[in-house]
C-alpha positions in Angstrom: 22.6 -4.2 -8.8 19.6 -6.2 -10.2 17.6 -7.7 -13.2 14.0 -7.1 -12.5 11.3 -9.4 -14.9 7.9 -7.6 -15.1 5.4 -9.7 -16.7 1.8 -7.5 -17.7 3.6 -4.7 -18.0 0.8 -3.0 -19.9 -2.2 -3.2 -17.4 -2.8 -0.9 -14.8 -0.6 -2.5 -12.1 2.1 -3.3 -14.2 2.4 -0.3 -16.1 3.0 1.8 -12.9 5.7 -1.4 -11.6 7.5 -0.5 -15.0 7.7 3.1 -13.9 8.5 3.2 -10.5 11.3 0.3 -11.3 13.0 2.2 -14.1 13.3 5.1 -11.3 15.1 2.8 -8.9 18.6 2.8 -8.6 18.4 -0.8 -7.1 17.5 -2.4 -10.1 20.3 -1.8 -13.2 18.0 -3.9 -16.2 14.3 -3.8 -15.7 12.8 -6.8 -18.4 9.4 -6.8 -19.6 7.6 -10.2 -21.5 5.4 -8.9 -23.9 3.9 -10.3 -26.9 4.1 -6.7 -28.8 6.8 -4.1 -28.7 6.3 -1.5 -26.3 6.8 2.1 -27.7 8.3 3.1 -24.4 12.4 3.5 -24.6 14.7 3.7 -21.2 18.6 2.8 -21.3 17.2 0.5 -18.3 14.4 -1.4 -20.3 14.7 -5.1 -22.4 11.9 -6.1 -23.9 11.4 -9.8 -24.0 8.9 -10.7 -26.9 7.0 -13.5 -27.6 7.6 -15.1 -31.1 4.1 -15.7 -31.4 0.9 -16.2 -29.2 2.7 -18.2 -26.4 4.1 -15.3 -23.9 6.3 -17.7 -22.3 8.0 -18.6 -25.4 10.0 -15.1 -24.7 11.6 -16.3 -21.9 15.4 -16.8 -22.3 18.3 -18.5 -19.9 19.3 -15.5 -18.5 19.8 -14.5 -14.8 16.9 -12.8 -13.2 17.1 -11.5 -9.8 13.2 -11.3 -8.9 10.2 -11.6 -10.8 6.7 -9.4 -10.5 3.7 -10.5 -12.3 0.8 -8.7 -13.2 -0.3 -11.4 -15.5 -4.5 -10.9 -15.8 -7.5 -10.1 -18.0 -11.0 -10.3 -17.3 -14.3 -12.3 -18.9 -15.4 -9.8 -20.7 -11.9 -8.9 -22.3 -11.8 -12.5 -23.1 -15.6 -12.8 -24.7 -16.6 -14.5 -22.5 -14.2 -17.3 -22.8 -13.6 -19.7 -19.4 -10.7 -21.4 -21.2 -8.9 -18.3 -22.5 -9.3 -17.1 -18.6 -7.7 -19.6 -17.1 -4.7 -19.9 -19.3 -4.3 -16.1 -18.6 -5.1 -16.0 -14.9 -3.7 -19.2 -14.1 -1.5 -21.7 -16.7 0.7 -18.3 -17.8 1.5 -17.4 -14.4 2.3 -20.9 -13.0 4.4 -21.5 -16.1 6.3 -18.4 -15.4 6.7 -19.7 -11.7 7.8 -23.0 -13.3 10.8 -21.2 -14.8 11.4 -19.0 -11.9 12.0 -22.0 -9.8 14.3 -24.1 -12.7 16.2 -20.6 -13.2 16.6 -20.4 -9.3 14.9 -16.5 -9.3 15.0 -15.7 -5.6 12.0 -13.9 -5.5 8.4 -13.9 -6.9 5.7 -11.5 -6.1 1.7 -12.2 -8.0 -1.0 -9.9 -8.1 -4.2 -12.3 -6.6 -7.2 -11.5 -5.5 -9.3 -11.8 -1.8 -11.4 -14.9 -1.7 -8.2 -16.8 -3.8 -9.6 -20.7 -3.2 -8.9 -23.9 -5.4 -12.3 -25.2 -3.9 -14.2 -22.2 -3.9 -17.6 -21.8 -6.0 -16.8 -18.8 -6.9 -15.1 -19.3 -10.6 -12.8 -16.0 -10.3 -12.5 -17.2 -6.9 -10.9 -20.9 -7.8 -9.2 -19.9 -10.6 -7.3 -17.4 -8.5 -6.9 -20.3 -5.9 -5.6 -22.8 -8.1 -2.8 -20.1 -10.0 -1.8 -20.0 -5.7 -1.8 -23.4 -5.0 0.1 -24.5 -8.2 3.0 -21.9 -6.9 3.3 -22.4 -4.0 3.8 -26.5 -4.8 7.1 -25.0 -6.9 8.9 -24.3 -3.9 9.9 -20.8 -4.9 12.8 -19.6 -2.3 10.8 -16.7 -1.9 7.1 -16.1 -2.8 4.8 -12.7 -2.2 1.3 -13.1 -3.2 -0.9 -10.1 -3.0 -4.7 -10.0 -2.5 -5.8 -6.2 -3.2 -9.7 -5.4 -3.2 -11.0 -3.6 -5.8 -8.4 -1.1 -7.6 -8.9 2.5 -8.1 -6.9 4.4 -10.3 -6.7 5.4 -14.1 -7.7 2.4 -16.4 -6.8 2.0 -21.0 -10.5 0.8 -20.8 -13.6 1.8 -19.3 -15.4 -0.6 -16.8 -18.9 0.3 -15.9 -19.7 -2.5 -12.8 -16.0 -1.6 -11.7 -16.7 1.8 -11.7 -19.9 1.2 -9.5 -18.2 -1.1 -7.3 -15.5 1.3 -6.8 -18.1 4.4 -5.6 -20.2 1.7 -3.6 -16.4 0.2 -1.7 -15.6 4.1 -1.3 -19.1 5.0 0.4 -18.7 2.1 2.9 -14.9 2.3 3.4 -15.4 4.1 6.6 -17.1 0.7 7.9 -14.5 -1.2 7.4 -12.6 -1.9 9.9 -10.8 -4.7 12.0 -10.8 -8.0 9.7 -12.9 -5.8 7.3 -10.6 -3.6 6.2 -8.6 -6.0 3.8 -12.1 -5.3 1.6 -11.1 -1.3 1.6 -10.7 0.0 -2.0 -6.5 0.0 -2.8 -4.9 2.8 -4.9 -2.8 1.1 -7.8 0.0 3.1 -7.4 -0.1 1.5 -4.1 -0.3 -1.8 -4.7 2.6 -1.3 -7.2 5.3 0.6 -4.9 4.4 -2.5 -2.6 4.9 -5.1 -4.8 8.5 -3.5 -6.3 9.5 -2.7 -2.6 8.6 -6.8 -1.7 11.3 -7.8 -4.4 13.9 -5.5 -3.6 14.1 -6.0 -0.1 15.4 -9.2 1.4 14.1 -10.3 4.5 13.6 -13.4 7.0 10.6 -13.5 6.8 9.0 -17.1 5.1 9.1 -18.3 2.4 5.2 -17.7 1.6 4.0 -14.2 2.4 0.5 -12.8 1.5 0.0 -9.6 1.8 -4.0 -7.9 2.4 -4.8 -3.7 2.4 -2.8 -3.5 5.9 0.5 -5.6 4.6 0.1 -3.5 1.2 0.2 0.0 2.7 3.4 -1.0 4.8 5.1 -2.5 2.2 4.1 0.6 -0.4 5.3 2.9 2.2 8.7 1.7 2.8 
């Protein structure tokens, strides 16, 4: 049996992680990092909380068996705010990396994005690239980085260009095919069953695997 460490438990992807992990019989403690208390109670859940404003201050000395992280906000949820951004998108989820790798965690899986590149021009883009980069550097024994397009399924908050984007990917979707079809929309329940079955599942695979639309529907269907 195994300790599963969810960090963003409370976004979209997350959320339906914490679900689907708290049904599996594979996993026996299921510990979320949070900076609040989440009102949800399961004989399976910890919470982990942050003392204050630094999430990784939660973290303990504690055996975890695999690590999925959801870690991610958005400009607008951040006013705006490059800096804020980056220590979200980036600095949090290399720092959790960092300890993954000093606690010997066998297995890390990120939530990314297509177009991840630490030169790219693209600020979402480079940020994305650099949070990659800096992980893979750690050495982690194992390492799944995924790069969904864009996400459909049930959101807290409403996003208007998502939701535009979404019904424009969903028109074309039928176009995309061959190397296109990593830009297909991806269900998040999808993109969650993959990322819980990629932890759970040892392979021999390497060390680094990303995984686009095609990789994520295998894994998710597993």
């Amino acid at each position: 049996m195994k300790t599963l460490l969810l960090a963003g438990a409370t976004g979209s992807t997350g959320s339906r992680v914490l679900a689907l992990a708290l049904q599996d019989d594979r996993f026996d403690k299921v510990i979320v990092l949070v900076r609040k208390s989440l009102t949800l109670r399961h004989a399976k859940l910890e919470q982990w909380m942050a003392p204050g404003d630094d999430l990784l201050a939660a973290l303990r000395n504690e055996p975890v068996h695999a690590i999925v992280c959801c870690l991610g906000t958005t400009i607008k949820a951040v006013g705006g705010d490059r800096t804020r951004f980056v220590h979200v998108d980036r600095d949090l989820v290399v720092g959790l990396g960092a300890w993954a790798a000093r606690q010997h965690v066998p297995v890390f899986a990120v939530v990314s994005a297509i177009g991840a590149d630490p030169k790219s021009g693209v600020f979402y883009s480079r940020v994305k690239g650099e949070m990659e980069a800096a992980l893979r550097a750690l050495a982690l024994p194992r390492l799944h980085v995924f790069h969904p397009s864009i996400l459909t399924g049930k959101r807290a908050e409403f996003r208007l260009g998502e939701r535009i984007g979404i019904a424009v990917m969903t028109l074309l979707q039928p176009l995309f095919f061959g190397t296109l079809a990593r830009y297909k929309p991806m269900p998040v329940h999808v993109l969650a069953a993959a990322m819980l079955n990629a932890v759970r599942q040892a392979d021999g695979g390497p060390a680094v695997q990303v995984h686009a639309y095609a990789e994520i529907k295998k894994l998710a269907a597993r």
